[in-house]
N, C-alpha and C positions, 0 to 999 in steps of 0.2 A: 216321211216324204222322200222321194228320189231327186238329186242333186243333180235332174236335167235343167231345173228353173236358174243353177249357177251360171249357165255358161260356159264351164271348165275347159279347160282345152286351149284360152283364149286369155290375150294379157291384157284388152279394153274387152273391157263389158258396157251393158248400156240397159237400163230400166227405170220405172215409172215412178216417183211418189215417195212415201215412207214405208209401205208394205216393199217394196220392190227392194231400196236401198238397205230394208232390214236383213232382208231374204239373202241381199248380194255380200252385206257386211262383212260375215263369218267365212266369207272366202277369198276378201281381197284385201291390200295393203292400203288403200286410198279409197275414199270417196271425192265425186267432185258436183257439188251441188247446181243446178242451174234451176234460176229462176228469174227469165229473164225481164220482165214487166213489174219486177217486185223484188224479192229479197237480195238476189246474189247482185244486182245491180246497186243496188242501195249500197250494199256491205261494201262495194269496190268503190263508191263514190266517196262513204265514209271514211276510209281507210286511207283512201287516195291524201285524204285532208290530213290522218296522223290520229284520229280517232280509233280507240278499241272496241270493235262491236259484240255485246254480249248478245245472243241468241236465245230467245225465249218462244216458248211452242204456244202463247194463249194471250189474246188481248184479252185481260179481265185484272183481279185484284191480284193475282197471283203476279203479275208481271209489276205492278208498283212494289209490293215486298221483295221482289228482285231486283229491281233498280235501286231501290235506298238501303240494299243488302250489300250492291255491288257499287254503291257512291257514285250512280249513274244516272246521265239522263235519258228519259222514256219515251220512245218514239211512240206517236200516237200513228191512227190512221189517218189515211189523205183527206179525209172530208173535214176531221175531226182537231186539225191544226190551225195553231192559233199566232198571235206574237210572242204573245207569252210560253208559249207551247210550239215552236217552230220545228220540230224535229219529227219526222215522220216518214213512213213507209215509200213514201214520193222521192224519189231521186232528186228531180229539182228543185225539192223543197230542202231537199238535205243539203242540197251544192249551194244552195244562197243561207242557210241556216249559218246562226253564230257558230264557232268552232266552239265542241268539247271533246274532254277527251276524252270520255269515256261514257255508252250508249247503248242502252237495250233498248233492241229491236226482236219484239213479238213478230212472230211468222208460223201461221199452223202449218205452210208445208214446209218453205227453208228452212227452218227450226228445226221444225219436228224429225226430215231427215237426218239434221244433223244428230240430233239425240239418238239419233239409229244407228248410228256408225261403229258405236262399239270400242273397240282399242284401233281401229283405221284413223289413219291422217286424214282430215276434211280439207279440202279445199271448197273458195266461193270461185265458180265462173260464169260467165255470161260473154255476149257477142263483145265488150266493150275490151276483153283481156282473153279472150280464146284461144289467142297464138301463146301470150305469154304465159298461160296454166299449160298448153302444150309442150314449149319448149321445156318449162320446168318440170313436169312429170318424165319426158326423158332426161332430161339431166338427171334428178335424183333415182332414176331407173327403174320409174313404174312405168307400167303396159307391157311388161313380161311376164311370163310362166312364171318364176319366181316372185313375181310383187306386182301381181293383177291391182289394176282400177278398174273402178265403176262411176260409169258417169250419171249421174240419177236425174229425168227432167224432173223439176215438181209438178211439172202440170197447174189447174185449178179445180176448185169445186162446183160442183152443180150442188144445187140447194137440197137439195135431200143429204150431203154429204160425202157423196161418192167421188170418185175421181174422175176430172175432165182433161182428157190428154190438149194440149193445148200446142199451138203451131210455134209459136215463138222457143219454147221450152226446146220442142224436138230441134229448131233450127241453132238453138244456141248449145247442146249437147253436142249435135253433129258438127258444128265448128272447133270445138275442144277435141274431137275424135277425129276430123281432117285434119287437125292440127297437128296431131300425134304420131297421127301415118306419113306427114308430110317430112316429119323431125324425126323419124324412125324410130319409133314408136313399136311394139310387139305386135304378133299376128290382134285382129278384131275378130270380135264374135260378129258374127251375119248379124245380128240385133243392132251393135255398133256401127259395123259398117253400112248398116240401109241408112242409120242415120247421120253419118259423115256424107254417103252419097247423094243424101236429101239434098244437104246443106250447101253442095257444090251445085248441086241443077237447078237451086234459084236465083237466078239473073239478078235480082235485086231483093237483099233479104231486106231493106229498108220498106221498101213499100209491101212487102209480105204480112212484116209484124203489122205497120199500122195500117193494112186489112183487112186482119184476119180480126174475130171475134175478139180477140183481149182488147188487141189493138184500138178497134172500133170501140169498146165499152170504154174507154180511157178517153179516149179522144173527143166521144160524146160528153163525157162525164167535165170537160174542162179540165184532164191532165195531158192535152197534147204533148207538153214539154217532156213527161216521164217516153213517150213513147221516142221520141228524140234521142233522149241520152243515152234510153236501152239502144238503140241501133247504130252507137257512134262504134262503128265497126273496128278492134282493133288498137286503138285511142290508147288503150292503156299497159305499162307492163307491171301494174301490180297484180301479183299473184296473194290473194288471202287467206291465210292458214288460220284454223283454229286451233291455238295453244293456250290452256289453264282457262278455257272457257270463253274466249275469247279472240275475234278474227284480228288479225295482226298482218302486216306485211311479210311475205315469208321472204328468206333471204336469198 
């Protein structure tokens, strides 16, 4: 295959999923995962607290022999949390959750990206730390020719299993890649930049996410709150690195 689907040329990139992230892997220095109604949110809430999040691509048995491999506790899914069982996918259920320190969290797309990354630095962003994974990617001097990122939205699934680009993802990518440009940051691929440009032309990303389709299915669903915490714009400056398997606070 021809190395147009790179990007090349360009020190932010910007694409879909784990097929996308895989594709962009082998030619950049960084990954920076956004998912913002679910994983990359969770990982910054957790982390926020002093918790290590172990990344796991599969809610099934696979993911309990990795929690008591890794001396961890297992975040269930939102519906599927209990008192006993308080640790889950839900942001709000994580911020009022007992503190541990140490936490797998199953994700088939944040996971799974991250498993795509390859020998790339992963970072977790979402709307709640966008500025401060921006500043820190120019500081440490990615978004140049020499040490391209790629910003990768997860999107969600349609039930067949396909990929659904989804509105919050693109608007929470393009704030990490506004971020970038604003902090002087490397030239953007056109891909990058429609989606930094997105993210500046809506008036109010808060009532974007919780109207657009995730938004709405959350909110129906009785997790208002998660839709809340994804849109606390900014709120945070922990930046989350993936080292030894695990997201940490980066320095």
């Amino acid at each position: 295959m021809d190395d147009w689907f790179l990007q090349t040329g360009s020190g932010a990139r910007f694409d879909w999923g784990p097929v996308g992230a895989q594709r962009l892997a082998a030619d950049v220095g960084c990954l920076v995962i956004i998912d913002v109604l679910s994983f990359t949110t969770s990982v910054t809430v957790a982390v926020e607290s002093g918790t290590r999040v172990f990344p796991h691509a599969w809610r099934d048995e696979s993911a309990s022999r990795f929690a008591e491999k890794m001396g961890a506790r297992l975040a269930v899914g939102r519906r599927a949390a209990t008192s006993e069982r308080p640790w889950s996918l839900s942001p709000a259920a994580l911020r009022s959750a007992p503190y541990t320190p140490r936490l797998v969290l199953p994700s088939p797309n944040g996971s799974s990206i991250a498993a795509a990354a390859g020998g790339a630095t992963v970072i977790a962003g979402c709307l709640r730390n966008a500025s401060a994974v921006g500043r820190w990617l120019v500081r440490h001097g990615y978004g140049t020719l020499d040490r391209p990122v790629a910003v990768i939205a997860s999107g969600e699934r349609w039930p067949d299993g396909s990929l659904r680009p989804a509105l919050e993802d693109l608007l929470g990518a393009g704030a990490v890649l506004a971020a970038l440009r604003k902090h002087g940051g490397g030239a953007l691929s056109p891909e990058a930049a429609a989606a930094a440009d997105c993210f500046e032309a809506v008036p109010g990303v808060m009532g974007a996410v919780a109207g657009s389709a995730s938004g709405r299915e959350l909110r129906d669903g009785g997790f208002a709150g998660d839709v809340d915490i994804a849109t606390e714009l900014d709120v945070s400056d922990i930046v989350p690195i993936l080292t030894d398997g695990a997201f940490t606070a980066a320095g």
